[in-house]
N, C-alpha and C positions, 0 to 999 in steps of 0.2 A: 638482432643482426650480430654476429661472430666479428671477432678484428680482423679476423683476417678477411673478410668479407668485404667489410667496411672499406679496409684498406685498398683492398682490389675495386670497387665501386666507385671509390674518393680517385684513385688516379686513372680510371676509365673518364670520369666526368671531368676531371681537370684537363687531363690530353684532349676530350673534345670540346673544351671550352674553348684552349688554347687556338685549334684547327678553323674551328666554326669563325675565332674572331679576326683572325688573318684573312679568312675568306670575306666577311662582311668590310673587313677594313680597307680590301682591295675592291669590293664593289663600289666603297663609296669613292676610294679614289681613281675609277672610272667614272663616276659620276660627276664629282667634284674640275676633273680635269678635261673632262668630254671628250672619253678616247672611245668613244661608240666606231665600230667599223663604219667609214663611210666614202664613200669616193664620187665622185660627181657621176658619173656615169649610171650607178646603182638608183632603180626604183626606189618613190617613196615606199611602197612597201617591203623591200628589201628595206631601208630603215626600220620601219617600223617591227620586222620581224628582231634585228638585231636589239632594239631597245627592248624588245620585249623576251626573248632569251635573257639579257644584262639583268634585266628587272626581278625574272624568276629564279635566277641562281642566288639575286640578294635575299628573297624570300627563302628560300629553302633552306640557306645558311643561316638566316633570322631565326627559323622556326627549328632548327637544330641546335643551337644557340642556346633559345630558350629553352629546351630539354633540357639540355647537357646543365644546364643552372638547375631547372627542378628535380634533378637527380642528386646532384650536391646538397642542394638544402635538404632532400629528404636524408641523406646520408648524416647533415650534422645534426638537422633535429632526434636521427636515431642513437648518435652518440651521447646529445644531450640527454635523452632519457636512462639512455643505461647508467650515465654517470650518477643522475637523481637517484634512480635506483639503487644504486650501488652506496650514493650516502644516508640513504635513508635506511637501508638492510645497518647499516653499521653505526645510526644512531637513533635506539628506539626511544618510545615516549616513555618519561617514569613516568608510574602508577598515580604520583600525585598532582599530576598536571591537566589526566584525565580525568578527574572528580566524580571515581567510579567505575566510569564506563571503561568495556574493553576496546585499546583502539591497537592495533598491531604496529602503525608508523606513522612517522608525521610526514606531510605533503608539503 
């Protein structure tokens, strides 16, 4: 992965970390506060549809959430590698630590 990739990728997944957690954090202080629409007059199943709208926007934020995170980790586990890469290119094995053998770089 290129930097400037990386870079673009890193604050796609940041700005919808950021989004996702705002929206999760306003689900739960709907939950927590019990601001479900509800007014005397409304069917229980009028309830029941609102609690269940509230329930699936937490979901859907949840599961975007957890994207926007496994998109980040694959972003630093790709940095971490180029960087390995990058100090291994730059510091090879001498010849007598190999005891013969051909080895191109150490791991």
């Amino acid at each position: 992965m290129r930097p400037r990739v990386r870079w673009s990728v890193t604050l796609i997944a940041v700005i919808g970390l950021v989004v996702c957690a705002v929206v999760v954090g306003g689900f739960l202080l709907t939950m927590v506060n019990n601001d479900l629409p509800w007014e005397e007059g409304l069917s229980a199943g009028s309830y029941y549809k609102a609690v269940g709208s509230a329930y699936s926007g937490g979901f859907v934020a949840g599961f975007f959430f957890s994207f926007f995170l496994v998109l980040l980790a694959v972003v630093i586990a790709a940095w971490f590698d180029a960087r390995r890469d990058r100090r291994v290119a730059a510091d090879p094995v001498p010849a007598a630590e190999t005891g013969g053998k051909v080895v191109a770089y150490r791991r």
